[in-house]
C-alpha positions in Angstrom: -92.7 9.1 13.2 -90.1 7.8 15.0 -91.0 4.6 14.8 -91.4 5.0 11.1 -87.6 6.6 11.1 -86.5 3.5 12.9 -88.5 1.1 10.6 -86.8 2.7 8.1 -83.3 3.2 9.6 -84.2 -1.2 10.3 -84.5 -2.2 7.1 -82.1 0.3 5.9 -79.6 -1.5 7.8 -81.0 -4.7 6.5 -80.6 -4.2 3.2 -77.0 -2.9 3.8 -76.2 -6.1 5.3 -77.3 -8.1 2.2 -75.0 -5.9 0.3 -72.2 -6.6 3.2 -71.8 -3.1 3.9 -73.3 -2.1 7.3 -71.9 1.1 7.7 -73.6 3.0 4.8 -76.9 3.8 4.2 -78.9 2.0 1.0 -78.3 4.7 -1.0 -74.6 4.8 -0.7 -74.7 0.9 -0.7 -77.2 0.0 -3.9 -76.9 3.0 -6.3 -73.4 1.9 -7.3 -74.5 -1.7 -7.5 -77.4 -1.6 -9.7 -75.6 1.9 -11.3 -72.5 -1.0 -12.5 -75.2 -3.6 -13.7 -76.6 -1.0 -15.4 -73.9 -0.1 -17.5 -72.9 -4.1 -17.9 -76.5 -5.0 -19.4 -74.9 -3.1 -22.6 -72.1 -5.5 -22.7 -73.9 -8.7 -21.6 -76.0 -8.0 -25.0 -72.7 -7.5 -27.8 -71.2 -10.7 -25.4 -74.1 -12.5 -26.6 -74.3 -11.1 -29.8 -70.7 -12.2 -30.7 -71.6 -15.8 -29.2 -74.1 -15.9 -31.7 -72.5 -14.9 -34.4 -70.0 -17.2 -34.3 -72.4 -20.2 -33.4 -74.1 -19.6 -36.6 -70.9 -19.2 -38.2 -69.7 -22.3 -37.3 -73.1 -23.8 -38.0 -72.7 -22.5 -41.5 -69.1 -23.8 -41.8 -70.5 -27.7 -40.8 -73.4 -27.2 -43.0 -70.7 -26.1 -46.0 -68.6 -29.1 -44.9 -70.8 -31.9 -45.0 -72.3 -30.4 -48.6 -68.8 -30.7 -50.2 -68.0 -34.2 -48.7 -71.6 -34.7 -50.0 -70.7 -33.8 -53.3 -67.0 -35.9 -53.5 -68.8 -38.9 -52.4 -71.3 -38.4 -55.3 -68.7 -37.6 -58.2 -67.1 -41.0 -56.9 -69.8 -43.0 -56.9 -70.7 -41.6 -60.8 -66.9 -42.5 -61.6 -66.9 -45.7 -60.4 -70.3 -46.5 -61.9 -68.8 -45.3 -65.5 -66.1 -46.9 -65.1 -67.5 -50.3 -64.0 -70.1 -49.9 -67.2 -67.0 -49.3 -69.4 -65.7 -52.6 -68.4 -68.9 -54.4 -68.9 -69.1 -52.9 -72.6 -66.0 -54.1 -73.8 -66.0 -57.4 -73.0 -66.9 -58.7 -69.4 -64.6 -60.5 -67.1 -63.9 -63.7 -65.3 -66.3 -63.5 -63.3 -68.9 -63.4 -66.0 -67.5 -64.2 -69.2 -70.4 -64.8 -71.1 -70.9 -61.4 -71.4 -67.9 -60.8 -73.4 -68.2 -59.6 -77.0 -66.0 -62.0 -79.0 -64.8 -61.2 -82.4 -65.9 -62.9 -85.1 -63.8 -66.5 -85.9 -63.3 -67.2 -81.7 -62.9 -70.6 -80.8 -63.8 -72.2 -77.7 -61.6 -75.1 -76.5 -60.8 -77.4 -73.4 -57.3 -77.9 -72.9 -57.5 -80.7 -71.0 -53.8 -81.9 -69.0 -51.2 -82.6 -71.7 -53.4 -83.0 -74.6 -52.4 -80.9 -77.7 -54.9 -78.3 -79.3 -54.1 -77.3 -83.0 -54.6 -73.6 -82.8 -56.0 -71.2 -85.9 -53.0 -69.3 -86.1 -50.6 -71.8 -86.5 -48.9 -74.4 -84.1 -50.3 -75.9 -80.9 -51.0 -75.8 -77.4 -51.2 -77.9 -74.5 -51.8 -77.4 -70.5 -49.1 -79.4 -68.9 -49.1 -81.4 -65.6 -47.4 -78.0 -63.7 -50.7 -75.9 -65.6 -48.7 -74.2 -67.8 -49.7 -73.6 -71.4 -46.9 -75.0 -73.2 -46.3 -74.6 -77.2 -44.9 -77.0 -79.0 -41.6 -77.1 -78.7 -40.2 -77.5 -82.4 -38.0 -73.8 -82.2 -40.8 -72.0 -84.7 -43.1 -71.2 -81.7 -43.6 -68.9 -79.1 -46.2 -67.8 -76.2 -46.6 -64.3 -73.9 -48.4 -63.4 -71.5 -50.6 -59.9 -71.9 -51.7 -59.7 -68.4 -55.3 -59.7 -67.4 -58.1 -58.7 -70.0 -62.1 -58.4 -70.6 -61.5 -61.1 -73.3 -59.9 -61.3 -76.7 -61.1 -57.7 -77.8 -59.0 -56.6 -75.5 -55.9 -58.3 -76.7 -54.7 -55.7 -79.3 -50.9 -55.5 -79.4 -48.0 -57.5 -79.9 -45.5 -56.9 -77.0 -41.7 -56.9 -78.5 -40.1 -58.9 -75.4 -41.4 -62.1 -72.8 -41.5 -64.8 -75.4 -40.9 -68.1 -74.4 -42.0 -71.7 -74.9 -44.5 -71.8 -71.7 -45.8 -69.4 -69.1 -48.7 -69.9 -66.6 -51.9 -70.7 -67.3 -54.3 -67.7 -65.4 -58.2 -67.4 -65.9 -58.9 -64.2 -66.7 -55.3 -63.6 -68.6 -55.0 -63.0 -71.8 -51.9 -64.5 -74.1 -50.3 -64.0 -77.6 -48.9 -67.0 -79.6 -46.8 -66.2 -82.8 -45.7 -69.1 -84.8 -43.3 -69.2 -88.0 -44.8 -69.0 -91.6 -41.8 -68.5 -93.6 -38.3 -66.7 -93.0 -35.6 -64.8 -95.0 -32.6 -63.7 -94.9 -31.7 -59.8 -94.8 -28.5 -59.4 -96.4 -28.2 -55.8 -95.3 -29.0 -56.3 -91.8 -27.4 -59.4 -91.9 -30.3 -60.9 -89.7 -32.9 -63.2 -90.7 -36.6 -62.2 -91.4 -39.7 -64.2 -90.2 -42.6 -63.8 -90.9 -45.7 -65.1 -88.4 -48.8 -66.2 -87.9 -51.1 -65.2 -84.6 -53.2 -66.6 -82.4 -54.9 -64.1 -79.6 -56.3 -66.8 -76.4 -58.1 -65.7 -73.8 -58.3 -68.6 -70.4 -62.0 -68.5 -69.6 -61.7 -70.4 -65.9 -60.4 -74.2 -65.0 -62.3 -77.2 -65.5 -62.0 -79.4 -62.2 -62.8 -82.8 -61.2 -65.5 -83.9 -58.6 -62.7 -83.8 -55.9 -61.8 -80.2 -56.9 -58.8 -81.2 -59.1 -57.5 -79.2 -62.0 -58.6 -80.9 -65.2 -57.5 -78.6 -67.7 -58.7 -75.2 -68.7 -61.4 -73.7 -71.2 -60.1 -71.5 -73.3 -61.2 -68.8 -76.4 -58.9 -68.3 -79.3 -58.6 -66.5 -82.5 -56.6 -66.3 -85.3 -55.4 -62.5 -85.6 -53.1 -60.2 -87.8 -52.2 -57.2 -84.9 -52.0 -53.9 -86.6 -48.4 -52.9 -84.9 -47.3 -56.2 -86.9 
């Protein structure tokens, strides 16, 4: 027995040690222990609980993210797709002009450097040595510029200022020229009244030499009446 007391009392004090407390017993020493990581088990479990939660939460949150951005990219796409279709239906481009729908009466040309072109809305043409389209210059002719256009269907209005005698010649640009029928004077307004004839042109690309040079320019031209005219 009293070597049993002493085991005891042995590992007793063992066990205390482990704890770092050799002056109590291993009641006194691991009842409060486990009795605290008893009641922290409780709290280890909402701790992880929470963690979750908001894991999944965030999770959730990417998942959401990446299906919006998923969505945007897709609308874009469709737009640009419509768009690009849109462009190809009303007339093509420079970069493939033979898919442009021209209007009945078009006329292709080659404006070759300083020759003159008789055009079917009056006047003439020419692309001079600085490639210019130049009209002629007899004071009952004038040229503008339209800016860039999917080919003569897209030329449709008749801008009120820009006129002048020459502008640049631009593939892919489209250009107005306006040249005198008749004229009258307005005794009320005091102004004089002309009356014109148009020609809608359209510069398809350059034509170049074998050295790369700039020939001339082919061109597509209609006579036109402009409904704001």
């Amino acid at each position: 027995m009293l070597a049993s007391a002493n085991g005891v009392g042995f590992y007793s004090d063992m066990i205390a040690k482990v704890f770092g407390d050799t002056r109590r017993n291993v009641d006194e020493v691991i009842s409060p222990r486990f009795f605290f990581l008893s009641q922290l088990k409780p709290w280890t479990k909402k701790l992880k609980h929470i963690i979750n939660t908001s894991a999944c939460k965030q999770t959730q949150k990417r998942k959401t993210m990446k299906t919006r951005w998923f969505i945007y990219l897709v609308v874009a796409l469709f737009s640009f797709s419509f768009v690009a279709c849109g462009d190809d239906d009303e007339g093509g481009t420079r970069d493939n002009p033979s898919t442009a729908s021209d209007p009945a009466g078009t006329i292709i040309a080659n404006l070759a450097n300083n020759n003159w072109v008789n055009l079917p809305g009056g006047g003439s043409i020419r692309l001079n040595t600085s490639n210019n389209l130049e009209v002629y210059n007899n004071g009952s002719q004038e040229i503008v510029s339209v800016g860039s256009v999917n080919g003569l269907s897209s030329i449709n209005k008749v801008p009120e200022n820009g006129w002048s005698r020459e502008v640049s010649a631009i593939p892919g640009y489209g250009y107005i020229i306006r040249c005198v029928k008749s004229s009258s004077y307005d005794e009320s307004s005091k102004t004089r009244i002309y009356t014109y004839g148009y020609t809608r042109l359209y510069v398809v690309d350059w034509m170049t030499s074998t050295t790369g040079g700039i020939m001339g320019c082919t061109v597509k031209c209609q006579e036109w009446t402009p409904a704001n005219k």
